[in-house]
RODO-2510 file (C-alpha; in nm, 4 decimals, decimal comma):
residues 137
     n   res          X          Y          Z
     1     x     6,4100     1,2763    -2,6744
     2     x     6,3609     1,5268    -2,3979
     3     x     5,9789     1,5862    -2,5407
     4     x     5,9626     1,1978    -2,4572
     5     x     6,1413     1,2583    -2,0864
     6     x     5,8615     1,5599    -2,0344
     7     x     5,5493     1,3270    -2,1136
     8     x     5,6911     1,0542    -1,8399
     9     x     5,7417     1,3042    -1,5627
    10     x     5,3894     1,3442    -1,4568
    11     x     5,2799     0,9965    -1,4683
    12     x     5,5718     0,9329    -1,2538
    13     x     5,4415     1,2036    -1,0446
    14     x     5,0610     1,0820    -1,0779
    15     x     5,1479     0,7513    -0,9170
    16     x     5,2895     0,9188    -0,6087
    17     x     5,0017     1,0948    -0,5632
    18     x     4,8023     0,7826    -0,5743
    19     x     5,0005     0,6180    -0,3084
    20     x     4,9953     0,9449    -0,0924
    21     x     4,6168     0,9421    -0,1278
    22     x     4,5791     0,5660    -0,0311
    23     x     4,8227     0,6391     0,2799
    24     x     4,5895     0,8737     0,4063
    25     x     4,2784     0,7219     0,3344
    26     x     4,4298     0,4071     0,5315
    27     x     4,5350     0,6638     0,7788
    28     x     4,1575     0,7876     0,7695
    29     x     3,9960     0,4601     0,8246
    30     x     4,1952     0,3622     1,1215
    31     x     4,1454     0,7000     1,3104
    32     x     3,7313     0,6252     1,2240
    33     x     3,7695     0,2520     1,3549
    34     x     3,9380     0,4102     1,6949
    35     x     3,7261     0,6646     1,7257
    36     x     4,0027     0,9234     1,7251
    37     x     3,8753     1,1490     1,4838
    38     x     3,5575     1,2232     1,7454
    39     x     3,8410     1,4065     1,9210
    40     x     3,9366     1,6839     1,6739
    41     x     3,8307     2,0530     1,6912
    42     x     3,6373     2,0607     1,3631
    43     x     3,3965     1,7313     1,4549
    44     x     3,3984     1,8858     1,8159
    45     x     3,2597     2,2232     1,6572
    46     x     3,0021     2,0685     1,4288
    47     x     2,8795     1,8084     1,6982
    48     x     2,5061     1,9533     1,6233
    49     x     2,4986     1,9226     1,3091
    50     x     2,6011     1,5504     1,3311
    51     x     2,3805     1,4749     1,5676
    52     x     2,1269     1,6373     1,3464
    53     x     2,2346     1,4239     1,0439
    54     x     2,2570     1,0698     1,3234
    55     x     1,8693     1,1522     1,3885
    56     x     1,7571     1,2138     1,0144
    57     x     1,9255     0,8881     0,9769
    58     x     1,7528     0,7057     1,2419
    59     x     1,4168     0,9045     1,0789
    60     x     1,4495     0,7434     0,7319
    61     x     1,5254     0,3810     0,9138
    62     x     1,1895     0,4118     1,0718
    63     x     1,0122     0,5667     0,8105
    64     x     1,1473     0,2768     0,5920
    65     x     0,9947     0,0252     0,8300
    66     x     0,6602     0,1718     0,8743
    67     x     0,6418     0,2085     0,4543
    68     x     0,7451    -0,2186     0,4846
    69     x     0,4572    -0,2572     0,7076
    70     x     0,2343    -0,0198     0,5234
    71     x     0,2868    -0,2001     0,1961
    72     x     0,2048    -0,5365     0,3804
    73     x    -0,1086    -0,4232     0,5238
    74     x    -0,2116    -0,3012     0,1460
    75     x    -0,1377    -0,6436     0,0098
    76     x    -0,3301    -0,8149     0,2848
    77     x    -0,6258    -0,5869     0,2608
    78     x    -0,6279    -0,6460    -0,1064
    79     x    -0,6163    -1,0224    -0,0641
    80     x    -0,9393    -0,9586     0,1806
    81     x    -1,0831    -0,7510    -0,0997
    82     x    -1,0495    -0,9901    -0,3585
    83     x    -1,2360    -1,2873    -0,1392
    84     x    -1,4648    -1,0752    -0,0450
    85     x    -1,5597    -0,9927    -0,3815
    86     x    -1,5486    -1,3622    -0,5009
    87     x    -1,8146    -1,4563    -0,2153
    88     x    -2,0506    -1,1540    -0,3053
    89     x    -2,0722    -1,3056    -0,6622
    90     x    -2,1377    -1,6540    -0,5376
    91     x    -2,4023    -1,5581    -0,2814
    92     x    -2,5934    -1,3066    -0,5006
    93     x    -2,5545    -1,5991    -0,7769
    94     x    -2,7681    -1,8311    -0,5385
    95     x    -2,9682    -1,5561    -0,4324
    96     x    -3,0699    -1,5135    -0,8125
    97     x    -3,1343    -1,8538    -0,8477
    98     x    -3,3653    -1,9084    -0,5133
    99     x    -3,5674    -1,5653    -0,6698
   100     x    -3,6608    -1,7453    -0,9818
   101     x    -4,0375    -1,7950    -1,0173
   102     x    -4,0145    -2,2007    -1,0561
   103     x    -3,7658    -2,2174    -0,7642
   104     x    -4,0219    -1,9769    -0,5466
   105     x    -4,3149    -2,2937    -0,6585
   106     x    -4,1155    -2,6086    -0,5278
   107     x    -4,0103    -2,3896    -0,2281
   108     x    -4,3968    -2,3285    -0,1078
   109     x    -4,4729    -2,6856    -0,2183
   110     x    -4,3409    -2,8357     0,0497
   111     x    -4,5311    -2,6005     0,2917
   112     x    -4,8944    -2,7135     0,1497
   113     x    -4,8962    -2,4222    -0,0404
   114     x    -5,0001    -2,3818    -0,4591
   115     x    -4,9071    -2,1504    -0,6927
   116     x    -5,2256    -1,9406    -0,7921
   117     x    -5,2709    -1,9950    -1,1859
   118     x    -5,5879    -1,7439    -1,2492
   119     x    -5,4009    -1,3963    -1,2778
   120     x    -5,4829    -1,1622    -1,0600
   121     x    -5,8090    -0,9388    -1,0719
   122     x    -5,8101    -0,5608    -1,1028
   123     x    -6,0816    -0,4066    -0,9066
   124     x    -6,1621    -0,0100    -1,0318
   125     x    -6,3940     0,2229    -0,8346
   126     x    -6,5162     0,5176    -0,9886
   127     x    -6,4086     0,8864    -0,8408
   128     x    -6,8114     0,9358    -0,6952
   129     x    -6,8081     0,5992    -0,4914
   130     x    -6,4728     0,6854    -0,3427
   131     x    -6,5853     1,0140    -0,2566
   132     x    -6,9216     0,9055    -0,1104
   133     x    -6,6811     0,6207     0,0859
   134     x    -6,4603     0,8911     0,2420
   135     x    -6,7619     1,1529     0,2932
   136     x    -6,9332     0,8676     0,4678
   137     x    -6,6779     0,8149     0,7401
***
């Protein structure tokens, strides 16, 4: 029996210290709600260091913005990228088409112009007459 008495003692004892701790942290809240707690030696003392830790704070807010607006200009410029793209393949598609050699014939047609259907001649001068052309000059 008193091995039985031994094991309850400290949960009896574990429960107080639960309610102690929630007293305090109660305790804690409402001196951070007032503001009272700006008021004791050890905040006083490390004042720079929280005003340090206020500005980092204030540094990652920003720096989370600017990463929002970052990420937005990315998607946009993407979204410009991929229309782009999509009208360089339709243009050079019609440009491909308007190259083609029948396309090139009905084009001139309408100017009074014919496509030439003897191929072209090749016209070859010797070495000596082009020598005797540029001696000439």
């Amino acid at each position: 029996m008193n091995k039985r008495k031994a094991e309850e003692a400290p949960v009896i004892t574990k429960k107080k210290e639960k309610s102690a701790g929630g007293r305090s942290f109660t305790r804690g809240l409402v001196n951070v709600l007032n503001g009272t707690f700006l008021t004791r030696e050890k905040v006083l003392a490390n004042m720079s260091f929280l005003l340090f830790l206020a500005g980092l704070m204030l540094f990652y807010i920003g720096y989370g913005y600017w990463t929002e607006r970052t990420v937005r200009d990315l998607d946009r410029v993407n979204g410009e990228l991929k229309e782009m793209r999509s009208e360089y393949v339709t243009v050079r598609s019609h440009l491909e088409k308007a190259e083609r050699q029948s396309q090139v014939a009905d084009g001139i047609g309408v100017l009074g112009l014919t496509e030439n259907k003897q191929p072209p001649m090749r016209i070859t001068v010797d070495k000596d007459q082009l020598e005797k052309t540029d001696d000439g000059q």
